[in-house]
VEXLUMKOL-785901 format. One record per atom (N, C-alpha, C): residue in one letter; atom name; x, y, z. Coordinates in Angstrom, 2 decimals, always signed. Example, Ala and Ser with C-alpha at 12.3 -4.5 7.8 and 13.67 -1.06 7.14 Angstrom:
<sites>
SITE   tilum   tikol         u         v         w
SITE       A       N    +13.19     -5.69     +7.80
SITE       A      CA    +12.30     -4.50     +7.80
SITE       A       C    +13.20     -3.30     +7.80
SITE       S       N    +12.85     -2.25     +7.08
SITE       S      CA    +13.67     -1.06     +7.14
SITE       S       C    +12.90     +0.03     +7.87
</sites>
This chain:
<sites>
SITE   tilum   tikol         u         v         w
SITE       X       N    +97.22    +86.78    -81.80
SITE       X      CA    +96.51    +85.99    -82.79
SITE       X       C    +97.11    +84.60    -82.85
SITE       X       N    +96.20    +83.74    -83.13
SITE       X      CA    +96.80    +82.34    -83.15
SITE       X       C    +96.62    +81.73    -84.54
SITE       X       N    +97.54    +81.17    -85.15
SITE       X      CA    +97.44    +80.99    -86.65
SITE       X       C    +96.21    +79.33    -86.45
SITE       X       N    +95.49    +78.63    -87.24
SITE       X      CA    +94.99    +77.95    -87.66
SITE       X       C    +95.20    +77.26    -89.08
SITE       X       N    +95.49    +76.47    -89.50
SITE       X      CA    +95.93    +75.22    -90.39
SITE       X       C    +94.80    +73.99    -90.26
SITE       X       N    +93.49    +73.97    -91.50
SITE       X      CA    +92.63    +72.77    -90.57
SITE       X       C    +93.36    +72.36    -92.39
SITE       X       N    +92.53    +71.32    -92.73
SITE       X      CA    +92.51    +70.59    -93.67
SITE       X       C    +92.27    +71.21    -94.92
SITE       X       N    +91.04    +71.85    -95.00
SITE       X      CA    +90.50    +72.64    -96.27
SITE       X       C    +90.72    +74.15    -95.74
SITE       X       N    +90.75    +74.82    -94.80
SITE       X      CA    +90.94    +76.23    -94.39
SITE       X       C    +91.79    +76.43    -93.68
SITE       X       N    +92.49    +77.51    -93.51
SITE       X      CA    +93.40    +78.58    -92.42
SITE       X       C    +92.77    +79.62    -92.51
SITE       X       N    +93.88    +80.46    -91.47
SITE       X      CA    +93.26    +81.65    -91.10
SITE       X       C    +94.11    +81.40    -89.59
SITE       X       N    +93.71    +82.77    -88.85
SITE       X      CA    +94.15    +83.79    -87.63
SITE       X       C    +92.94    +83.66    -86.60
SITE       X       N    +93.09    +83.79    -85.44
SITE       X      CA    +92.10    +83.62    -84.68
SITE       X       C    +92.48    +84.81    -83.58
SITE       X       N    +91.63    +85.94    -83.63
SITE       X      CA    +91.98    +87.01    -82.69
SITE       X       C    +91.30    +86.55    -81.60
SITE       X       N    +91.84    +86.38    -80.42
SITE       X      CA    +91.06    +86.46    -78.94
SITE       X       C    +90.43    +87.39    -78.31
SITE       X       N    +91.07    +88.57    -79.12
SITE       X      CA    +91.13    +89.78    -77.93
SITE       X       C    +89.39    +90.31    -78.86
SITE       X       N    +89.48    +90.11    -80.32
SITE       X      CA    +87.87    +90.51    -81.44
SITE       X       C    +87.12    +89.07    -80.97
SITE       X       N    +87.57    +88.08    -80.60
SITE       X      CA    +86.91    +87.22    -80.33
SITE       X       C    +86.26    +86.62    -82.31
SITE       X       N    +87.27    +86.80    -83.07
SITE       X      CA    +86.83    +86.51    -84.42
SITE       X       C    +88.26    +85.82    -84.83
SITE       X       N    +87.53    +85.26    -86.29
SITE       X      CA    +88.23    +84.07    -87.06
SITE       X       C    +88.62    +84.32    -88.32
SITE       X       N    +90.02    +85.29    -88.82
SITE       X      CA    +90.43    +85.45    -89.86
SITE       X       C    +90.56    +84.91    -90.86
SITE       X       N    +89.74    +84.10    -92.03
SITE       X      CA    +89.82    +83.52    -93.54
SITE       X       C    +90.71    +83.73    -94.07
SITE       X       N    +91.80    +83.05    -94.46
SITE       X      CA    +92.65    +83.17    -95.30
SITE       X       C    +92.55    +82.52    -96.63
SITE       X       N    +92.42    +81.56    -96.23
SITE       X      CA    +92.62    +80.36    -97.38
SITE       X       C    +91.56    +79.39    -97.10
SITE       X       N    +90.83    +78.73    -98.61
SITE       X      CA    +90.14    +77.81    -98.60
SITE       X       C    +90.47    +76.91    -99.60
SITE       X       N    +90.49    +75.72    -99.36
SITE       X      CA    +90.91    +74.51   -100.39
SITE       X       C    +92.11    +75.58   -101.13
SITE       X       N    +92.71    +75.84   -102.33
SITE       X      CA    +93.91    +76.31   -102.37
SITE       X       C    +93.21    +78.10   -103.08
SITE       X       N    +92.44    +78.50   -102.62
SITE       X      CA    +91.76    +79.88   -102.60
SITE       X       C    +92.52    +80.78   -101.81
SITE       X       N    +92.72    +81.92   -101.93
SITE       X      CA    +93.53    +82.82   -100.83
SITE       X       C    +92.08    +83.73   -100.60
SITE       X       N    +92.21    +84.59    -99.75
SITE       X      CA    +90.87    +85.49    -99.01
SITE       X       C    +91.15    +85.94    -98.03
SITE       X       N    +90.26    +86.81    -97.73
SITE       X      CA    +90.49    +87.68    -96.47
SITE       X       C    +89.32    +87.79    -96.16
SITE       X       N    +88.54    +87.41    -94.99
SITE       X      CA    +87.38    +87.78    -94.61
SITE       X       C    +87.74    +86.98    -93.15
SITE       X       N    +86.74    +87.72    -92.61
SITE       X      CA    +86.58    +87.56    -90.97
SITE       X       C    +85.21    +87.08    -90.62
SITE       X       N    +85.04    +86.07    -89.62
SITE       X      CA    +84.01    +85.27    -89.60
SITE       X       C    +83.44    +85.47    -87.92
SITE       X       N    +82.23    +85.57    -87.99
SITE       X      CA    +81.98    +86.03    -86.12
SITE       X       C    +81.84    +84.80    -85.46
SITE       X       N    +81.53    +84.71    -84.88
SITE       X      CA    +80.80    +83.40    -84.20
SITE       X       C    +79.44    +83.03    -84.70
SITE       X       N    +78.53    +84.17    -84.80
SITE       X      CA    +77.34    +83.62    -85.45
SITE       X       C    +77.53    +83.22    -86.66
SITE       X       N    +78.12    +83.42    -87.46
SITE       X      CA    +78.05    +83.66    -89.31
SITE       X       C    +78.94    +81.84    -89.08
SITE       X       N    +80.21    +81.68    -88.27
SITE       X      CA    +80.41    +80.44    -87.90
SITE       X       C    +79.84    +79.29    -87.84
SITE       X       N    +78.74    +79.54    -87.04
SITE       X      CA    +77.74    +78.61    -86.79
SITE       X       C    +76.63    +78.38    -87.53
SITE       X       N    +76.39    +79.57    -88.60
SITE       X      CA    +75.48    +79.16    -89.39
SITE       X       C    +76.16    +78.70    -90.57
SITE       X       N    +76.87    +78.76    -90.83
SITE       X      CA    +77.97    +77.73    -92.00
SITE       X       C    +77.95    +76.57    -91.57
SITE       X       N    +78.22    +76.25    -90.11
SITE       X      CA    +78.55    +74.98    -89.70
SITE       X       C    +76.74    +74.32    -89.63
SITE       X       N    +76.00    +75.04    -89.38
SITE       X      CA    +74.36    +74.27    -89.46
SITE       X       C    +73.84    +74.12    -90.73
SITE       X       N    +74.03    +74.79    -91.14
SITE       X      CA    +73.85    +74.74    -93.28
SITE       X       C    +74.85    +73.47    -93.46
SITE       X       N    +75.85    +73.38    -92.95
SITE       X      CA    +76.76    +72.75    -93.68
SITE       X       C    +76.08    +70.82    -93.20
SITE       X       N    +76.07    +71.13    -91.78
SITE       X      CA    +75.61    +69.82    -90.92
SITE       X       C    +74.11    +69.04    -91.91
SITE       X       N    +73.38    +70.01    -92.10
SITE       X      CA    +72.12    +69.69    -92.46
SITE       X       C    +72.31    +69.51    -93.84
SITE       X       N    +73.28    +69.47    -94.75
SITE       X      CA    +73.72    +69.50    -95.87
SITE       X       C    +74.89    +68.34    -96.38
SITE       X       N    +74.89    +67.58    -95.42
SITE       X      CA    +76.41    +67.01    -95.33
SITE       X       C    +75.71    +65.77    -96.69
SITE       X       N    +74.98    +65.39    -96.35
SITE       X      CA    +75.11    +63.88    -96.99
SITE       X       C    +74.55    +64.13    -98.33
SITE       X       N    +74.29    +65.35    -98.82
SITE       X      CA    +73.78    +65.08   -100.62
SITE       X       C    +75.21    +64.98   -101.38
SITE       X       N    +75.65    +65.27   -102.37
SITE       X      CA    +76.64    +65.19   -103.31
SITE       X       C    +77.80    +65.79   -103.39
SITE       X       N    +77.90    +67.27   -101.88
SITE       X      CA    +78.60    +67.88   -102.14
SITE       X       C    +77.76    +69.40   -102.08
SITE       X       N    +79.01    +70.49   -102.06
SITE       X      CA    +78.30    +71.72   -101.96
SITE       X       C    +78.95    +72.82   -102.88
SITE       X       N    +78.42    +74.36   -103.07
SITE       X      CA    +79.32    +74.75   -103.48
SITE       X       C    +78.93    +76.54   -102.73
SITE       X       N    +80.03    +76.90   -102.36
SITE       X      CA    +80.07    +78.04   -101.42
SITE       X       C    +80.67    +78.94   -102.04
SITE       X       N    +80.07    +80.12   -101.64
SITE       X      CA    +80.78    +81.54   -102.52
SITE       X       C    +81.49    +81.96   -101.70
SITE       X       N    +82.53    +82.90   -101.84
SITE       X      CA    +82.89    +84.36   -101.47
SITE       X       C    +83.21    +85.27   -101.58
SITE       X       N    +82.27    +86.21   -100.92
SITE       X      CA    +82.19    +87.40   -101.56
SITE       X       C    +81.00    +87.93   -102.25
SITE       X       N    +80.46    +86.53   -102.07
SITE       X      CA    +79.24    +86.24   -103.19
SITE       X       C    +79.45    +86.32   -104.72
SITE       X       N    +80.96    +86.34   -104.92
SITE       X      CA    +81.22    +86.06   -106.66
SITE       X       C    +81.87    +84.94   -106.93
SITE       X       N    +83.06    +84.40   -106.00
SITE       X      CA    +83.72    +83.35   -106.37
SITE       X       C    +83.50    +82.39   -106.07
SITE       X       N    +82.81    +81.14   -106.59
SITE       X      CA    +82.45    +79.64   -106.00
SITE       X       C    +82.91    +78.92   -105.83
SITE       X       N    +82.97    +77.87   -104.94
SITE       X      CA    +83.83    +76.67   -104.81
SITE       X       C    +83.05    +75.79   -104.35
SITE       X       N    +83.59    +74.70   -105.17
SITE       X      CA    +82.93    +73.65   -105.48
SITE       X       C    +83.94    +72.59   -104.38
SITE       X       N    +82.92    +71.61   -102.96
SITE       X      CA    +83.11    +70.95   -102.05
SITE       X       C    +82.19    +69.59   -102.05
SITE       X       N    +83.18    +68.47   -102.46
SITE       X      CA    +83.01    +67.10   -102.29
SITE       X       C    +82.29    +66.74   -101.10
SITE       X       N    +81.35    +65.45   -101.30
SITE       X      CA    +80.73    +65.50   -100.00
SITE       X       C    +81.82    +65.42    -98.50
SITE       X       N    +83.27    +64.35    -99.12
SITE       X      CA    +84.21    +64.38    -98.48
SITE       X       C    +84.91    +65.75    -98.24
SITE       X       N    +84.82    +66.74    -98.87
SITE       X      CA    +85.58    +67.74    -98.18
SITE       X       C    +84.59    +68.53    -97.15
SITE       X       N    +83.22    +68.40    -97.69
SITE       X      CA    +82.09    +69.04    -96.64
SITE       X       C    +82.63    +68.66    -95.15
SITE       X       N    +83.19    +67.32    -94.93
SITE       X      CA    +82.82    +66.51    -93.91
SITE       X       C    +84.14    +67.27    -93.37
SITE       X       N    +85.29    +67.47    -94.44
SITE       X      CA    +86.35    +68.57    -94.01
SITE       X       C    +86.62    +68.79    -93.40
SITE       X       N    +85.73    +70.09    -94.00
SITE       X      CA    +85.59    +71.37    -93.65
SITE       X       C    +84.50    +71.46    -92.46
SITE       X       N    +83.94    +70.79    -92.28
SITE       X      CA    +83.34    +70.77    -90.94
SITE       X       C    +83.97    +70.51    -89.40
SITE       X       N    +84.66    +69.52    -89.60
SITE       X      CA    +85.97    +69.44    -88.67
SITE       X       C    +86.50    +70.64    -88.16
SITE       X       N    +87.01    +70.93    -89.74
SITE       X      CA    +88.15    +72.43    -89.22
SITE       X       C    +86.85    +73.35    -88.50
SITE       X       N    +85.71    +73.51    -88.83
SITE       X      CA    +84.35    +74.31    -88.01
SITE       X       C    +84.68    +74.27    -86.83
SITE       X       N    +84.37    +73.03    -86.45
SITE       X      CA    +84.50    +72.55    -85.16
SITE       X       C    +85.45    +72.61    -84.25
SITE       X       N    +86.66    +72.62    -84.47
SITE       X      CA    +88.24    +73.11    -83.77
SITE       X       C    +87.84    +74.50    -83.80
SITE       X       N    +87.81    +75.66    -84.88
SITE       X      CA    +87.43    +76.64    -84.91
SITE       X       C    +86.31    +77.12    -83.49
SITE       X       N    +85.45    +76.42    -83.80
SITE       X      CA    +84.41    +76.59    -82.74
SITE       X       C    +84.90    +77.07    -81.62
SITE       X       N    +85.48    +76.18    -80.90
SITE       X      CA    +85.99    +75.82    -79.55
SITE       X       C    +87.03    +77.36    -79.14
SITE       X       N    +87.03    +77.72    -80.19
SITE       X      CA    +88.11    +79.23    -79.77
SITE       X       C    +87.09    +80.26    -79.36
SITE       X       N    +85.80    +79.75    -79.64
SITE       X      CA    +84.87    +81.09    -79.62
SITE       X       C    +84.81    +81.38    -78.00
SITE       X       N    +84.42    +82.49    -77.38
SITE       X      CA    +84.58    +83.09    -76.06
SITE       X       C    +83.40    +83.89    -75.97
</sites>
């Protein structure tokens, strides 16, 4: 596993599941695992979403967090490094 540190998220990156361990968001702790698809549709929601006011994302579907248009732009970054691990 390879640890990950982006700006607004961390997390673990298994090579061998070919998946992306959630740890932490903005200062949130979590555990969830992200595929490549579910990846990319965060990152296309997020792309097509970038320039209104900001967003606010659940997880778990109970806990929300509330993302500046500047942290959208983020957290898209860290997407994108993320990305590049996919196989």
């Amino acid at each position: 596993m390879q640890s990950i540190v982006g700006e607004i998220l961390s997390g673990e990156f298994d090579d061998a599941d070919n998946m992306f361990t959630l740890q932490t968001i903005k200062s949130f702790q979590t555990e969830t695992t992200l595929k490549k698809n579910q990846l990319e549709s965060l990152y296309g929601y997020l792309i097509k979403h970038q320039d209104e006011d900001g967003q606010i994302i659940s997880l778990f579907d109970q806990m929300l967090i509330r993302l500046s248009q500047e942290e959208v732009k983020t957290l898209l970054a860290d997407l994108e490094s993320i990305s590049r691990m996919y196989h």
